[in-house]
C-alpha positions as CSV (number, residue, x, y, z in Angstrom):
1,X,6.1,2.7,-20.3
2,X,3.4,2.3,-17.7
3,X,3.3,2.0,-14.1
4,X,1.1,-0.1,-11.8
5,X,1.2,1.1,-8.1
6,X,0.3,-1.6,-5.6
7,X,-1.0,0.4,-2.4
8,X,-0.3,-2.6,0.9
9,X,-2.2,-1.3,4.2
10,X,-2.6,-3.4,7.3
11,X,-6.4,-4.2,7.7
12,X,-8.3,-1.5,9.9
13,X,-8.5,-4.3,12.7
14,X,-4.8,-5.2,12.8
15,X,-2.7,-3.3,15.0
16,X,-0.2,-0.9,13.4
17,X,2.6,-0.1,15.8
18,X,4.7,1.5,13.4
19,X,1.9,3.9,12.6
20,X,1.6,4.7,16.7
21,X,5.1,5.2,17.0
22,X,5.0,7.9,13.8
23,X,1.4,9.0,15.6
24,X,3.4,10.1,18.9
25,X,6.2,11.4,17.2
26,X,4.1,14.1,15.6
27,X,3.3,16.4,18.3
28,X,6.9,16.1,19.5
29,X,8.2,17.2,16.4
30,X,5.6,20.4,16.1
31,X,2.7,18.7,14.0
32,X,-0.8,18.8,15.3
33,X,-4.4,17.7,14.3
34,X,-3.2,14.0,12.9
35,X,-6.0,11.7,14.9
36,X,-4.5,8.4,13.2
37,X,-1.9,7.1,11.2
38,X,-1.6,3.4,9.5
39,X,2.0,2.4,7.8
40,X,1.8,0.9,4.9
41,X,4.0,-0.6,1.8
42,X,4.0,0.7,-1.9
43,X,5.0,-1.3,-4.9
44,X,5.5,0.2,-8.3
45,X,6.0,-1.9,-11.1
46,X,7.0,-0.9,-14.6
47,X,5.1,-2.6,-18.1
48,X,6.7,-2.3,-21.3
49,X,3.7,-1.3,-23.2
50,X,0.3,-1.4,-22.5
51,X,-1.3,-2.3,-19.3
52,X,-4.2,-4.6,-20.7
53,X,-6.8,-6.4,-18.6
54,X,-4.4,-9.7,-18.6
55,X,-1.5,-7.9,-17.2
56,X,-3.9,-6.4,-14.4
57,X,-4.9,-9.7,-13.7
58,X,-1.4,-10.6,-13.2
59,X,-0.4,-8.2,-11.1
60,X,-3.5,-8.8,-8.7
61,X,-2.1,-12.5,-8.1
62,X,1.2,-11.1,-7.7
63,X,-0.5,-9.1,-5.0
64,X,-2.4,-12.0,-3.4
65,X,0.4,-14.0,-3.7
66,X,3.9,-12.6,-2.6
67,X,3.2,-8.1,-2.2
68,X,0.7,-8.6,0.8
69,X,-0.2,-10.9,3.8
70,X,-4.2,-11.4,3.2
71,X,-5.0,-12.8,6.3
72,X,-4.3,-9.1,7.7
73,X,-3.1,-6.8,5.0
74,X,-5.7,-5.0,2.0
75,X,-4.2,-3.7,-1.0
76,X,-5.5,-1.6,-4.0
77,X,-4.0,-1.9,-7.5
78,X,-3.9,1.5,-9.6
79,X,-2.6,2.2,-13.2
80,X,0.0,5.7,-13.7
81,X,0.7,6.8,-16.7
């Protein structure tokens, strides 16, 4: 069985308020040093098989289409074995 992650990240000029919230919690909770932090969504999806060219195809429209908001979300699609 193989596994394609889709990685969903708001684009670096959208504002992330999620990731500000997190961002200020750090230093109340001990952590220091983090200069940034961006929220973001992870899909994993599961093939019978293997993952060929057509079924990386399909999973980038499924991407375009219904993971992520293109107007102002990126994504990256990665194979796991």
């Amino acid at each position: 069985m193989a596994r394609v992650v889709v990685a969903v990240m708001p684009k670096p000029e959208i504002l992330d308020p999620q990731g500000k919230a997190v961002l200020g919690a750090l230093p109340r909770l001990g952590f220091s040093g983090v200069s940034d932090v961006r929220q973001g969504k992870r899909f994993e999806l599961e093939f019978d098989g293997e993952v060929t060219p057509d079924v990386l195809a399909e999973v980038e429209r499924m991407a375009e289409t219904l993971l992520s908001n293109p107007v102002i979300e990126n994504y990256a699609v990665t194979v796991e074995q």
